[in-house]
Residue, then its C-alpha position, 0 to 999 in steps of 0.5 A: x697294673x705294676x704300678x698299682x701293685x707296686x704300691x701295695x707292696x711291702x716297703x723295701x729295705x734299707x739294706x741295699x742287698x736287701x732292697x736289690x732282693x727285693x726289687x728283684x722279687x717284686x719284678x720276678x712277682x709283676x712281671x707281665x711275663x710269666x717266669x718258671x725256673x726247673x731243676x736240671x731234669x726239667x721239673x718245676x721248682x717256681x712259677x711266678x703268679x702270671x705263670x700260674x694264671x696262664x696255665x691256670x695252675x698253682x702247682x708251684x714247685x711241685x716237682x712236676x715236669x714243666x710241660x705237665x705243670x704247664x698243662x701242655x697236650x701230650x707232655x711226655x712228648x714234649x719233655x722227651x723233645x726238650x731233654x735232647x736238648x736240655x743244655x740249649x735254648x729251648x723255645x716251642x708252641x702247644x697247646x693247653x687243653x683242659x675239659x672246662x675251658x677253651x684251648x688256649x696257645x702258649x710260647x715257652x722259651x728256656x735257657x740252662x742256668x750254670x751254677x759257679x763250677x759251670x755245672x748246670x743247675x737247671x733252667x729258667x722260662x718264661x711262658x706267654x699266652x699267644x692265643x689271640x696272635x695264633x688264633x688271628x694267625x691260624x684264622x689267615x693261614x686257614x683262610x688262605x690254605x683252602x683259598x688256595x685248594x680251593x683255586x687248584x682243585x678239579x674236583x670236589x673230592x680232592x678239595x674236601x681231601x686237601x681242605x681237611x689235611x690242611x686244617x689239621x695239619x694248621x690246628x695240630x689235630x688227629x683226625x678229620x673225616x669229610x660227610x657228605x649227604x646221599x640224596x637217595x638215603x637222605x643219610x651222611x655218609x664219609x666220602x673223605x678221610x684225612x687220619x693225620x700225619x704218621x696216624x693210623x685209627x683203625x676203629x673210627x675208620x671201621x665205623x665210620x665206612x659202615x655208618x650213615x648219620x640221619x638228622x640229629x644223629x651223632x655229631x654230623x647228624x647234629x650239625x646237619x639238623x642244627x646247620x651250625x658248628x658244634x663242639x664236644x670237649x670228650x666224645x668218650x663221654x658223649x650220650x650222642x656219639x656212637x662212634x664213642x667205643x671206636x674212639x676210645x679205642x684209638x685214643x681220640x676225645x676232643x671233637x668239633x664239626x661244622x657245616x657246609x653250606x651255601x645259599x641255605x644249602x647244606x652240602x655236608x659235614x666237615x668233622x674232626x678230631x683231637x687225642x686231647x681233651x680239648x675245652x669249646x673254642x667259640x672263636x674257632x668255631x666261628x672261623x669255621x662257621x664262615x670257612x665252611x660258607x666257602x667251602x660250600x660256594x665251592x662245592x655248589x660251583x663245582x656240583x654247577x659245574x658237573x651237572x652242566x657238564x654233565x648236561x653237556x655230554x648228554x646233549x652232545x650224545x643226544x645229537x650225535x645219535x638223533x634221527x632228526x636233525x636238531x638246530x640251534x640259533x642265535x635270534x641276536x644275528x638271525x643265523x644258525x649255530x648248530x646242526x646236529x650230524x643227521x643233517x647230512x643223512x636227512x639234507x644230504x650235505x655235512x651242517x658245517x657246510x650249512x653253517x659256512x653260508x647262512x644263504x645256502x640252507x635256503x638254497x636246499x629249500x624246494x623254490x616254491x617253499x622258500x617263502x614259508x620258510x622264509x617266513x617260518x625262520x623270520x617268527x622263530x627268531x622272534x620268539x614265537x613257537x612255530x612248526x612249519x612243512x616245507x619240501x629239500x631237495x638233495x643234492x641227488x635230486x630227489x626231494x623230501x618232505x621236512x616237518x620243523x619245529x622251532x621253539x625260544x628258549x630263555x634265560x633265567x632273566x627271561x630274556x630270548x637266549x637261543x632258538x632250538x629248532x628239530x627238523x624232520x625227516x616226514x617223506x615217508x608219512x607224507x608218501x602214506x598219506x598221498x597213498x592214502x588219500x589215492x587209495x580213498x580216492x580210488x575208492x570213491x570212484x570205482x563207487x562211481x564208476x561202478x554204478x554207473x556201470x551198472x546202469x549203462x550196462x541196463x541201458x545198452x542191454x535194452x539198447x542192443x536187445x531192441x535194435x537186435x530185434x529191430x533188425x530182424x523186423x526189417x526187410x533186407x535192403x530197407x532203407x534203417x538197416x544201416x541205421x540199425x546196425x550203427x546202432x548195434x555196432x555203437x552199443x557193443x563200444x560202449x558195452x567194452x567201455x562198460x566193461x573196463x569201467x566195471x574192471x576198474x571198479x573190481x566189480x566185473x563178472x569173474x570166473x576164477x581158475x588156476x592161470x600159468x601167468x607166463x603162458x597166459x602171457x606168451x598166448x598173448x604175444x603171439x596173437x599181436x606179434x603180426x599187429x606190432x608195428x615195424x619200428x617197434x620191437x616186443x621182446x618177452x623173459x617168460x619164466x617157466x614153472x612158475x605157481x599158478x594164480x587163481x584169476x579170471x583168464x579174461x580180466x587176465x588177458x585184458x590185464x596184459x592187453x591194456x599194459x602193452x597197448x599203453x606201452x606202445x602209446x608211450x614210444x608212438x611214432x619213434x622206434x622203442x622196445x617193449x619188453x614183456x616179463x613174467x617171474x617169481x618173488x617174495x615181496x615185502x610191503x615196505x618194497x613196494x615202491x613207484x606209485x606206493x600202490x604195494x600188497x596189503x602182506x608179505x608173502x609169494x607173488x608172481x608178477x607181469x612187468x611191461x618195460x617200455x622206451x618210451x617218454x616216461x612219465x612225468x611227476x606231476x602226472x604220476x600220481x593221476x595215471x590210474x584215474x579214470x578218464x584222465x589221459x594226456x593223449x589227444x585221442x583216448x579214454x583214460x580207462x586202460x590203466x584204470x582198468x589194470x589197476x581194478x582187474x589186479x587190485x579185484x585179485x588181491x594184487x597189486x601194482x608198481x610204476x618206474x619211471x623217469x622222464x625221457x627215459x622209459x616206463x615200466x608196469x609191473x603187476x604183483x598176484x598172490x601165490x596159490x598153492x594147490x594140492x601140494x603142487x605148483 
C-alpha cells in the first residue's frame, strides 16, 4: 500500500530541507500507524489519515480533547486520568463505542514534546486498532475464567455469580444479571446480580426483582424464544425493552444477552450491560454463543448432580424409615449389598451382619424353605421378577413368616445393573389367615356335627325308649334283662357323646341365667376334691365380686369339667398341679394371643384359666387341639375341647391357649360382661 501511494505523490523537492519536509510528511501521511499530536492541555491539534480512519473521525484539529476526538468510552475520565500524568509517557486501552458500528479496541501511547526552552509544548500519539488481538485475547481470557469457575464451583448459583463477574470485569461492562427459567411459571426470573465494580443501579435492580419475562418478552425473553444471542446497541430506544426507564435512569444503554443451553435445552439467560452506547459485535456474540454452550453443560451436570443427590437422600430416608426391609444385589457376584435397618427389627440381626457372610442369610431361613429361596434368590439375579413365601427363624426362636419380592433394574444401555428386592414382614397376615381358615373350618364341622347330633340323638331316643319299655315288659329274673340293661346303659354313653357333640356345634339345648363364674367354679371343685388323684395338687384364685355372665350353669359346669379333665390327662402318671383361676379384664382383640381364637370386640370379660404342669403341647398339634375327635391319647374321644371351645364360642366368648413344650398349658376362656340392673 506505501509504495503505491508513494507514487502518486506529489515529486519532492530539489531543496534538500524541503525534500527532508517532504519525506517527512509523506512518512507522517502513510504510516501504518496512526499519529496525532495535542497541545499541552491534551486537545487535538493534528490527526494523520490512519488516525482518523480508526477512529473513524475527521475531526482534525478541532480542538477537541483526544480522548473525545478519539471517540473512546467515558472520555472525560479518561482525560482527567491522563492530565495527572500529562508530562509522562502515557499509554492505555479502551474502548470505542459508536451506535452504527461494532465496538472496536484501540492502544494509545503518548510522550510530551518539549519546545527549545524545555517548556512543554504538547504531546505527540500514536493510536492503533488491536481489536482482532483483543478480541482473540479477550475470547482466551473468557474461555479460560469460566473453565476455571467452572472447575471450582459447588453449586450452580455461585458459578453463574463468578461467571457474570468475570466477564464484565474482562469486557469492561457495567452490569450483568443471570435469568433463570421457573418451571412452575414457565417465566425468567433474575437469580443472580453481578452490578460491577464501585457500581450501584438502584432502578434496574427494583425492576428486575419484581420482573418475570414470558417467551419473546424483553431481551431475555427474546433469547429465551429465539435460543441465540442478541444485541441491542441503546435499550433507552428499544420498543421491547420495558426495563428502558429503569435503565435511563441509572445511566446503562448498550445491552447483549445469550443463552444457555445444552443438548437443546435452555437452562437460562445471561444478560449485560454497558453505560456506553455500544454498536453489535457479531464476533463477541458468537464467543458467546459457544461460552453459554459450556455453561450449560455445567448447569445440566450440576442439576445432574442434584437431582440424583437429591434422590439420594430420599432413598436413604426411605430406607432408614421403612417397616419392610428393602435389599439390593449385585447379579455380577450373586451377593447382596444392601439391607436396609428393618432387617434387624424383622430377622433380628443388624443387615451389616448379613452382609459380612453371604452364607448366613440362608442360615436364618426356615430348613424346609431354604430350597425355595435358594431357587427364588438363583431367577431373581437372573433377571427375572419373582415373589417368594418363606418362613426365618429369629434368633430367639420364634419364626415369622416373609413375603419377597425381588425385581431387575437396568441401566440406560438396557443392561441387568442391580437387583432391588423388599421382604415382608407377613406373620401377622399368615396368623389371620390360619384363624380364618380353623374358623371355617370349625364351622364346617359343628355343621357336622350338628346334625349328626341330631340325628342320633333321634336314634338313641327311640333306642332308650323302646329298650325302657322292653325292660318293664320282662319278668324279673328273665334271661334279656341284662341284655336290655346293656342296652340302656350303652345308650345313655352315647347320649353324652351327643351332647358334647351338640356343645361343640353351639347347638345344645341352653337355659340362660346370671351365673357368679367364680362360685360355679369353687362348686366344682369341691365336688372332685376327694376324686383328684394323690400326686397331683388342684389349687384355685377365685376372685370374689366379679359381673356375673349370662350362661347356661350346666354347659358352664361341662365347660370347667372338660378343662380340668384334660389338665389332668396333660400330667398323667407324674406328680403336676392344676391351678383353677377366675377374674376380671378389659380384653382388646389385637390381645388375644395362643391359638388367635380372640373376641369378636373389645370390651369387659370375665374369665376361667385352667393352668396345668403337664407336657405342653406341641406346635404341630397346636393348631388341631379343638377338632373334634382328634386326640394324641390312646384312650379318648376327642370331644372334650371341642365341646369347650362350642359351649364358650355358643355364649359369645372366646378362648386363648399358652404353651410350650415340656412346660405346662394353660386354658383361659373369656365371657362377656353382663350388667344387670345397674348392679354386678
Amino acid at each position: 500500500m506505501g509504495a503505491k501511494s508513494v507514487r502518486a505523490a506529489t515529486p519532492l523537492s530539489a531543496d534538500p530541507v524541503a525534500k527532508e519536509l517532504d519525506q517527512f510528511s509523506l512518512l507522517v501521511n502513510w504510516s501504518p500507524a496512526g499519529l496525532f499530536i495535542t497541545d499541552p492541555e491534551g486537545c487535538c491539534t493534528y490527526m494523520n489519515p490512519h488516525a482518523k480512519a480508526i477512529c473513524q473521525s475527521d475531526v482534525g484539529a478541532s480542538g477537541q480533547p483526544w480522548a473525545q476526538a478519539l471517540g473512546v468510552e467515558n472520555p472525560n475520565g479518561v482525560m482527567e486520568s491522563w492530565s495527572s500524568r500529562a508530562g509522562l509517557e502515557y499509554s492505555g486501552i479502551f474502548r470505542v463505542c459508536r451506535p452504527d458500528s461494532a465496538s472496536r479496541w484501540i492502544e494509545v501511547r503518548t510522550v510530551p514534546v518539549e519546545c527549545s526552552s524545555g517548556a512543554l509544548a504538547g504531546h505527540s500519539g500514536i493510536v492503533q486498532d488491536i481489536s482482532e488481538r483483543w478480541t482473540s485475547d479477550r475470547r482466551i481470557a473468557a474461555r479460560d475464567a469460566i473453565t476455571r469457575i467452572l472447575a471450582d464451583a459447588e453449586s450452580a448459583g455461585s458459578a453463574c455469580r463468578a461467571i457474570l463477574g468475570e466477564i464484565g470485569e474482562i469486557l469492561g461492562l457495567s452490569m450483568g444479571l443471570f435469568w433463570e427459567i421457573d418451571s412452575e411459571s414457565r417465566a425468567l426470573h433474575v437469580t443472580a446480580v453481578w452490578p460491577g465494580s464501585g457500581s450501584d443501579f438502584p432502578a434496574v435492580e427494583a425492576a428486575v426483582r419484581e420482573t418475570g419475562f414470558p417467551p419473546g418478552v424483553g431481551l431475555p425473553g427474546r433469547v429465551w424464544a429465539d435460543r441465540k444471542p442478541a444485541w441491542i446497541s441503546d435499550v433507552t430506544l428499544d420498543g421491547n425493552f420495558p426495563r428502558a426507564q429503569a435503565a435511563a435512569q441509572d445511566g446503562l444503554h448498550g445491552a447483549f444477552a445469550f443463552p444457555i443451553t445444552a443438548g437443546g435445552e435452555i437452562f437460562g439467560v445471561m444478560e449485560f450491560f454497558s453505560r456506553a452506547v455500544w454498536g453489535k459485535d457479531p464476533q463477541l456474540l458468537e464467543v458467546f454463543a459457544v461460552l453459554g454452550s459450556q455453561i450449560g453443560q455445567f448447569l445440566y451436570r450440576k442439576r445432574r448432580e442434584t437431582d440424583l443427590r437429591r434422590s439420594e437422600e430420599m432413598f436413604w430416608r426411605v430406607a432408614q424409615n421403612i417397616g419392610e426391609v428393602l435389599w439390593i444385589g449385585d447379579p455380577a457376584s450373586k451377593r447382596l449389598v444392601y439391607i436396609s435397618p428393618a432387617c434387624e427389627l424383622i430377622w433380628g440381626r443388624t443387615g451389616e451382619a448379613l452382609l459380612s457372610d453371604a452364607s448366613s442369610f440362608l442360615d436364618t431361613v426356615h430348613p424346609s424353605d431354604r430350597y425355595r429361596v435358594t431357587a427364588f434368590r438363583d431367577r431373581a439375579f437372573r433377571g427375572i421378577k419373582v415373589e417368594e413365601g418363606y418362613r426365618i427363624i429369629r434368633p430367639d426362636g420364634a419364626i415369622s413368616w416373609i413375603r419377597d419380592l425381588a425385581f431387575p433394574v437396568r441401566n440406560e444401555a438396557g443392561s441387568l445393573g442391580h437387583i432391588v428386592g423388599l421382604g415382608v414382614d407377613i406373620t401377622e397376615r399368615v396368623r389371620r389367615e390360619q384363624q380364618r381358615s380353623q374358623a371355617a373350618k370349625a364351622e364346617a364341622l359343628g355343621v357336622l356335627a350338628g346334625g349328626l347330633a341330631h340325628d342320633f340323638n333321634n336314634l338313641l331316643t327311640s333306642i332308650l325308649g323302646n329298650a325302657s319299655i322292653a325292660l318293664d315288659t320282662v319278668a324279673d329274673g328273665h334271661p334279656a334283662t341284662p341284655l336290655i340293661q346293656n342296652v340302656i346303659s350303652s345308650s345313655e354313653r352315647a347320649a353324652t357323646l351327643v351332647s358334647q357333640m351338640l356343645a361343640y356345634s353351639g347347638k345344645g339345648r341352653f337355659f340362660n341365667e346370671f351365673v357368679d363364674l367364680s362360685r360355679l367354679a369353687d362348686d366344682f371343685l369341691k365336688d372332685v376334691t376327694d376324686s383328684i388323684p394323690a400326686s397331683i395338687q388342684l389349687r384355685s384364685d377365685l376372685a370374689s365380686g366379679l359381673p356375673c355372665v349370662e350362661a347356661d350353669r350346666h354347659q358352664i359346669r361341662q365347660m370347667v369339667g372338660n378343662l380340668y379333665l384334660n389338665a389332668l390327662e396333660a400330667i398323667g402318671d407324674a406328680p403336676g398341679q392344676v391351678t383353677v383361676t377366675t377374674g376380671f379384664d378389659a380384653i382388646d382383640p389385637e390381645a388375644c394371643g395362643g391359638s388367635g381364637d380372640g373376641p369378636d370386640s373389645s370390651g369387659e370379660f370375665v374369665y376361667l384359666r385352667v393352668a396345668d404342669t403337664g407336657c405342653g403341647i406341641d406346635d404341630a398339634i397346636r393348631s388341631r387341639i379343638f377338632d373334634p375327635f382328634f386326640t394324641t391319647k390312646f384312650i379318648g374321644r376327642g370331644l372334650g375341647l371341642s365341646a369347650v371351645q362350642g359351649i364358650v364360642h355358643a355364649h359369645s366368648g372366646s378362648i386363648r391357649v399358652s404353651s410350650q413344650p415340656g412346660e405346662g398349658a394353660a386354658f383361659t376362656c373369656l365371657l362377656p360382661v353382663v350388667r344387670h340392673n345397674g348392679g354386678m
